[in-house]
C-alpha positions as CSV (number, residue, x, y, z in Angstrom):
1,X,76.8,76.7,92.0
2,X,78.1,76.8,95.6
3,X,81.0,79.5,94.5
4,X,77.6,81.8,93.2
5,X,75.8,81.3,96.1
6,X,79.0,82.4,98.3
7,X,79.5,85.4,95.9
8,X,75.8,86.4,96.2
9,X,76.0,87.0,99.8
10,X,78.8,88.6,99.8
11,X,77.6,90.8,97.1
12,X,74.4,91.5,99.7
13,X,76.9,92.9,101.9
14,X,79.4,94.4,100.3
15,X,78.7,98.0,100.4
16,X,78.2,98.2,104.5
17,X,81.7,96.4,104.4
18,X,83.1,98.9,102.2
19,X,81.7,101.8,104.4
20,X,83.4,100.1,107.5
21,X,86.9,99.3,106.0
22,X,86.5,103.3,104.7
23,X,85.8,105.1,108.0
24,X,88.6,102.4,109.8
25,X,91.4,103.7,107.8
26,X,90.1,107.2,108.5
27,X,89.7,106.9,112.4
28,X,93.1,105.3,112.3
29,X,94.3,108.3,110.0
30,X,93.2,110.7,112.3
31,X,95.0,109.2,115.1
32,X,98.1,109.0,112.8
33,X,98.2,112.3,111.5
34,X,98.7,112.9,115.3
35,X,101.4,111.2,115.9
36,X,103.2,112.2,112.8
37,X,102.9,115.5,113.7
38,X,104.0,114.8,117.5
39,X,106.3,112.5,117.3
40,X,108.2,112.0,114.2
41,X,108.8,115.7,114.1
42,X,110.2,115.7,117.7
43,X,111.9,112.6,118.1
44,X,111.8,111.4,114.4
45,X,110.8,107.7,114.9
46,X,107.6,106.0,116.1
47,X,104.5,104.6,114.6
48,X,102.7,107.1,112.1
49,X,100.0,107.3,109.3
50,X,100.6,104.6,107.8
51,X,101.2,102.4,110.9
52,X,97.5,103.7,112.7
53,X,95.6,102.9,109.4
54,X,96.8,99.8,109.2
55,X,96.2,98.7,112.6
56,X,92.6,100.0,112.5
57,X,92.0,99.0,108.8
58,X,93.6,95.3,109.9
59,X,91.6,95.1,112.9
60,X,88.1,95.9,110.7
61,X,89.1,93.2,108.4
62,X,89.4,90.5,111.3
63,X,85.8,92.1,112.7
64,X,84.4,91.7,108.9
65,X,86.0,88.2,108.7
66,X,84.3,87.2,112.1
67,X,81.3,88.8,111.2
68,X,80.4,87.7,107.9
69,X,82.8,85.5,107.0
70,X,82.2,82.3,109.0
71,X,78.5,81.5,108.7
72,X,76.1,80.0,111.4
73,X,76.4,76.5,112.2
74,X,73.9,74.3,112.9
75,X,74.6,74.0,116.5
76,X,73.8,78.0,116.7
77,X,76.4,80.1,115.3
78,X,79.8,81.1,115.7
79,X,80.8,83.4,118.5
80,X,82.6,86.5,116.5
81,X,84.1,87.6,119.8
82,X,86.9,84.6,119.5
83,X,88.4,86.6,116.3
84,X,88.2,90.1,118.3
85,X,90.1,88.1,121.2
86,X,93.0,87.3,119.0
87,X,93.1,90.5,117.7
88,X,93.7,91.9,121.4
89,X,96.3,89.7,121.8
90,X,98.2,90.2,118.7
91,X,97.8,93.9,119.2
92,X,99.2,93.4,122.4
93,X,102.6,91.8,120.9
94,X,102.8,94.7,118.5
95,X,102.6,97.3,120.9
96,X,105.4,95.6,123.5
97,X,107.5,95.7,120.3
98,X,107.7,99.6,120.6
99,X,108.0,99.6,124.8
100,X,112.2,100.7,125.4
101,X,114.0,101.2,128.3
102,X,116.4,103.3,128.0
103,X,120.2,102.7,129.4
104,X,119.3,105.8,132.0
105,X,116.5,103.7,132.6
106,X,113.9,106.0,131.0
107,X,111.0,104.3,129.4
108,X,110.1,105.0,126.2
109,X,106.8,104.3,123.8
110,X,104.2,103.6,126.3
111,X,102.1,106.2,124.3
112,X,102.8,104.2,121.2
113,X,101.6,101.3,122.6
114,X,98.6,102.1,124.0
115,X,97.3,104.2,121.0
116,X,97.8,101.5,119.0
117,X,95.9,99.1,121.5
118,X,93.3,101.7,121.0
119,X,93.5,101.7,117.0
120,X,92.7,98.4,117.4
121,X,89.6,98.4,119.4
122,X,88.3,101.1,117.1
123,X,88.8,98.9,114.1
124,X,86.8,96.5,115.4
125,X,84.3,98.9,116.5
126,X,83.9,100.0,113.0
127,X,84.1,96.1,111.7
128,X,81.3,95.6,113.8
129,X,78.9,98.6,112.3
130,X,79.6,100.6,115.1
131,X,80.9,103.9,112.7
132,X,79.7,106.7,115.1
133,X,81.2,105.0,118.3
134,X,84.4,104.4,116.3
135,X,84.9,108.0,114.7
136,X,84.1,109.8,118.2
137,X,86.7,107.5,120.0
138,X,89.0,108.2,117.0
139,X,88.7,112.2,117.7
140,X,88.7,111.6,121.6
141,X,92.1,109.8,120.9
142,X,93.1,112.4,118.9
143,X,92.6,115.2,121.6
144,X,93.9,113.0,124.3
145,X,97.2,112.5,123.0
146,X,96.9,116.5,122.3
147,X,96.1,117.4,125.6
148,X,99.3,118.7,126.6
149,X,99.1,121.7,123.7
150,X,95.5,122.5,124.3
151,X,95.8,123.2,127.9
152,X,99.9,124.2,128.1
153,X,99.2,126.2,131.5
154,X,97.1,123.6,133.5
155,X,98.8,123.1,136.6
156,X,99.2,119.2,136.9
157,X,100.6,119.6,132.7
158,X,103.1,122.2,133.8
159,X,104.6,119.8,136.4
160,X,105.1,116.6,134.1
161,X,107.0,119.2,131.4
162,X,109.1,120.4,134.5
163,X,110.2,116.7,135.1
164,X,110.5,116.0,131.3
165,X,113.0,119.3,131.4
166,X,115.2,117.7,134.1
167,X,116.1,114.4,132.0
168,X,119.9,114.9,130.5
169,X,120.0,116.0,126.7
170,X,121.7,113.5,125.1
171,X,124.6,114.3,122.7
172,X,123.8,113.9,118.9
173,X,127.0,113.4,117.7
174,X,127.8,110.5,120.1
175,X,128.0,107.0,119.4
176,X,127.1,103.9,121.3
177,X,129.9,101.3,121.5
């Protein structure tokens, strides 16, 4: 009987959970495409499609779970913000995963990083109803790491592509040892 009653309210649920898992993967899609498009065609590595929708569509699952997953005690609920906390912090082990410094001392994937810190956050935007909030942050994302191609002759973007021009092209055909 208890199993029916558990499956009942999920059932009562279970098409505004839907609709949030949906628009996660596409707001993490949209930053993904991105990247795809920036950087695996220009350096051919780097977190992609597949990498953004997870993170957003993982990060609505632990909102969803917190959400409607652990119901009220008596003692007056259950604070969903402990789930979203964790989810920060395992985001946050993810993303120094893809941080590299270079032997020239370059740093690398600092982009990466905090666009995926961000897919986060917008999953659980979306995991906690918030779809509109989630989609525009998604597109704001989206033109942020665009920037640079949108506005190619603003002055403060023409002096970081000047310094990026200076670094020494590395040799395909060598090898590390």
């Amino acid at each position: 009987m208890e199993l029916l009653q558990e499956l009942s309210r999920e059932a009562n649920v279970l098409g505004p959970m839907i609709l949030r898992l949906l628009i996660a993967f596409l707001a993490g899609a949209i930053i993904g495409v991105e990247r795809e498009l920036h950087v695996r065609v220009e350096h051919g590595k780097g977190a992609g499609f597949r990498t953004y929708s997870l993170v957003t569509f993982g990060s609505c699952l632990y909102a969803l779970a917190s959400i409607y997953g652990f119901p009220a005690t008596t003692q007056g609920g259950v604070d969903p913000g402990r789930v979203a906390a964790q989810v920060v912090t395992g985001i946050g082990f993810l993303g120094a995963g893809t941080i590299l410094k270079e032997p020239s001392g370059m740093v690398r994937g600092l982009t990466t990083a905090a666009s995926l810190w961000v897919a986060a956050s917008i999953g659980l935007l979306i995991g906690s109803g918030l779809y509109v909030t989630g989609l525009l942050a998604s597109i704001l994302v989206y033109f942020i790491l665009r920037v640079y191609e949108l506005f190619p002759n603003f002055p403060l973007f023409r002096r970081f592509e000047h310094a990026r021009s200076e670094e020494p092209e590395k040799d395909p055909h060598s090898r590390k040892e």
